[in-house]
N, C-alpha and C positions, 0 to 999 in steps of 0.2 A: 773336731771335724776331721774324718777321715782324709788323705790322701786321694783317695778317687770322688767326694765331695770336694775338700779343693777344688781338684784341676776339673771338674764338672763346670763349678761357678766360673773358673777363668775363662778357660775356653768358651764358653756360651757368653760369656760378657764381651771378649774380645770379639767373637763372630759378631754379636748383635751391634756392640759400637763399632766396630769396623765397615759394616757393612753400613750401617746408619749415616756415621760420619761422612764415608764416601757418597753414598746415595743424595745426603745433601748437598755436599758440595757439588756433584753432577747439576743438581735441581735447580739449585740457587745461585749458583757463582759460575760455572763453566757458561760459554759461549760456546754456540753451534755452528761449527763449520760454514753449515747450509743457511740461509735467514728462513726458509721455509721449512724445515727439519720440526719435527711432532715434538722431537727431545735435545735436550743439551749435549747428550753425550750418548754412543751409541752402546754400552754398555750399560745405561741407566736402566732401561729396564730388568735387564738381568742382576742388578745391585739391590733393586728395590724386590724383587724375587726370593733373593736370597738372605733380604733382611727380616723380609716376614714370615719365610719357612727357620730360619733360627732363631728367631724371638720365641716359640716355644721351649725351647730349649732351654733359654734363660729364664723361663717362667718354671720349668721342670725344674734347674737348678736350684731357685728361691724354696721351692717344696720343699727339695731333697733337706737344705740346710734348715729348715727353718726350726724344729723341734729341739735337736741336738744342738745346736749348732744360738740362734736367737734367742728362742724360747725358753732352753737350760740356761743361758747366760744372763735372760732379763730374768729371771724366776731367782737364782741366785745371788742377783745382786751383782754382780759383776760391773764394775768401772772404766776397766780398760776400754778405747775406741768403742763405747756408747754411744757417742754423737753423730761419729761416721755410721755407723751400722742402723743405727733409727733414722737416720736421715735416707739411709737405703732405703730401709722397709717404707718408710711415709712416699717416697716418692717414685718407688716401684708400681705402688695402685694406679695412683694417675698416668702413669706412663704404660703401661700394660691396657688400662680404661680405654683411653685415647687413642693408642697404638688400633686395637679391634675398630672401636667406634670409627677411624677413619678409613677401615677398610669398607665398612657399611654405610658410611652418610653418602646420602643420594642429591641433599641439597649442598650450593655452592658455599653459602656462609657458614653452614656446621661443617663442610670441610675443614674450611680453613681455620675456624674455632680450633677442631680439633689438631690442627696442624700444628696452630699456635701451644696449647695444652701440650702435645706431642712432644714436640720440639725442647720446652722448656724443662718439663720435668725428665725427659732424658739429659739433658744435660748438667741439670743437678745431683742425679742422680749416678751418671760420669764419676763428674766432682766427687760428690761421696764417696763412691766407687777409689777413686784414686787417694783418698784420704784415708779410708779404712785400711786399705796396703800401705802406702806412706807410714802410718801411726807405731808400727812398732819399730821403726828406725830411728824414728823421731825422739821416741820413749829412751830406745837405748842409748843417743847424746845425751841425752838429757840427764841419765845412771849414769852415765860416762863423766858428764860436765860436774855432776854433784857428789862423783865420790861413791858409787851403788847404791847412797844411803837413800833413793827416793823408792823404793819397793822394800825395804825395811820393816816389817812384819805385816807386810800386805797377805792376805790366805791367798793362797793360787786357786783359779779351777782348775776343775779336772776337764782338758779337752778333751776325752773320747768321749 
């Protein structure tokens, strides 16, 4: 994965959880000044604005890596952070799905369906997120704790 894939996928993952997580917490958890206030917080609307003009972003980013980057990895057999990285892919659909569909459902109960859907596989999908980075630190204790001998005639990829 190139350097400007990289910092594509970061940046677009940090806007879209950034904005998410705040957005939530505005929705769900703050308390409104006002008892009659429409919103919890008066920058919620502009949170929830800018989480679904950058969620494309993160959809472009998923593109950009997905060939070079998933595709050359699961096609070659590659082991390293498979679990974190499938666990992306599987729960990127639903959350992407969900994400649109609750900008278009007109009824109360498919909102909130979709809310629930939303909600959950974003933050799986977080998780994973935060596992797939974690994972090569974790690898290197781990060479570290056993002496280097745990990649010991493993074939490398080739990342470009």
């Amino acid at each position: 994965m190139s350097r400007f894939e990289a910092w594509t996928v970061h940046l677009s993952s940090l806007l879209v959880a950034g904005t998410g997580l705040v957005y939530g917490w505005m929705r769900y958890f703050a308390t409104p000044a006002d008892p009659y206030a429409v919103v919890n917080h008066p920058w919620q609307p502009q949170l929830q604005h800018l989480h679904v003009l950058a969620a494309p972003l993160l959809v472009f980013a998923a593109g950009i890596i997905w060939r070079q980057h998933v595709w050359q990895r699961w096609r070659l057999g590659g082991r390293r952070r498979r679990r974190s990285g499938l666990s992306m892919m599987l729960t990127l659909v639903p959350m992407v799905a969900s994400g649109y569909l609750l900008q278009t459902a007109v009824d109360e109960a498919w909102r909130q369906a979709w809310v629930a859907v939303h909600v959950a596989a974003s933050l799986l999908w977080l998780a994973a997120y935060a596992g797939h980075l974690a994972a090569p630190r974790l690898a290197r204790r781990r060479r570290t704790a056993a002496g280097g001998a745990a990649d010991a005639g493993r074939p490398a990829i080739n990342p470009s």
